[in-house]
N, C-alpha and C positions, 0 to 999 in steps of 0.2 A: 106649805101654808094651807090652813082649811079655809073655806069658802065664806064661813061666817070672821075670820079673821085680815081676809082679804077684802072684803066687803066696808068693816069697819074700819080698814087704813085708807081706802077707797074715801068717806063720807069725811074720816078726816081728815084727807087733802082737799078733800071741794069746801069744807067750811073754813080754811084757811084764808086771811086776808093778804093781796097781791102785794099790797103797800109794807105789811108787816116784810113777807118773807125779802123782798128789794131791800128794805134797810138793815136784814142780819147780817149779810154777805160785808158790806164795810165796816160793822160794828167789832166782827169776828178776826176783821184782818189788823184794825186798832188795836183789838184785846191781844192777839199772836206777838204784834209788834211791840206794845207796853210789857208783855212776859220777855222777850227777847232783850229789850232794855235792860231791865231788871237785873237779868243774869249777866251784863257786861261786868266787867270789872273797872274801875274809875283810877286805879292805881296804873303807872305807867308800868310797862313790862322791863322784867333786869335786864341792861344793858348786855350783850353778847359776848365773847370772847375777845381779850384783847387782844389785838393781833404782835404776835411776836418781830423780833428784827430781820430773821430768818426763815420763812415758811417753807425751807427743803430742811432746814432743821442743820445744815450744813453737809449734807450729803450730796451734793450734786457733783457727776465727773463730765468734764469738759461743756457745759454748761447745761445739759439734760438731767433730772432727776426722776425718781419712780415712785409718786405718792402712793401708791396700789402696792408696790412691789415687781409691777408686770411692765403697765404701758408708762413709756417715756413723756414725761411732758418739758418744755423748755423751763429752765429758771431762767426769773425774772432777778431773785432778790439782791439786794445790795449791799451788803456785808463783803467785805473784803476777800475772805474764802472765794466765795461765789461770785464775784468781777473777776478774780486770778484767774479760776475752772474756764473762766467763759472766751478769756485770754489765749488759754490751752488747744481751745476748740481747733481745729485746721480750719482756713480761711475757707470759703466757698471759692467755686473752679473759676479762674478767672474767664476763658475763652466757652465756658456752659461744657466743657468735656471732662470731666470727672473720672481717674482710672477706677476698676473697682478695686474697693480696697475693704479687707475683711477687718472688722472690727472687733 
């Protein structure tokens, strides 16, 4: 910046009035917030996915299925398949000693 252009941003910051520049700063944040308004949408958003009766799709063996493919997570669901599978499971060890048993 040359020296005569620094000069005159200089004169016109000092003949700026203190009262003005205080009251832009909330005028600027109303104005932001009425644009922000503006662009909402007033319609409710579509409803999501209905949930099916089976959300392992009926794939689960002994009560675990593999939404991924990879990592097992437990089934919950309640469709008759999937209460039999959960049925199936081997009980957990009664006495906490568990042989190992390959699966």
């Amino acid at each position: 910046m040359r020296l005569w252009n620094w000069l005159i941003a200089f004169l016109v910051w000092l003949s700026a009035d203190p009262a003005a520049i205080d009251r832009e700063s909330p005028r600027a944040a109303a104005a932001v917030s009425a644009a922000r308004a503006s662009m909402l949408l007033e319609v409710a958003p579509p409803p999501g996915p209905t949930p099916t009766a089976c959300d392992c799709g009926q794939t689960c063996v002994r009560g675990t299925w593999k939404p991924d493919g990879r990592i097992p997570q437990a089934c919950k669901c309640d469709c008759k398949r999937c209460v039999a599978e959960r049925a199936k499971a081997s009980p957990p060890c009664p006495d906490g000693r568990c042989p190992n048993v390959l699966r």
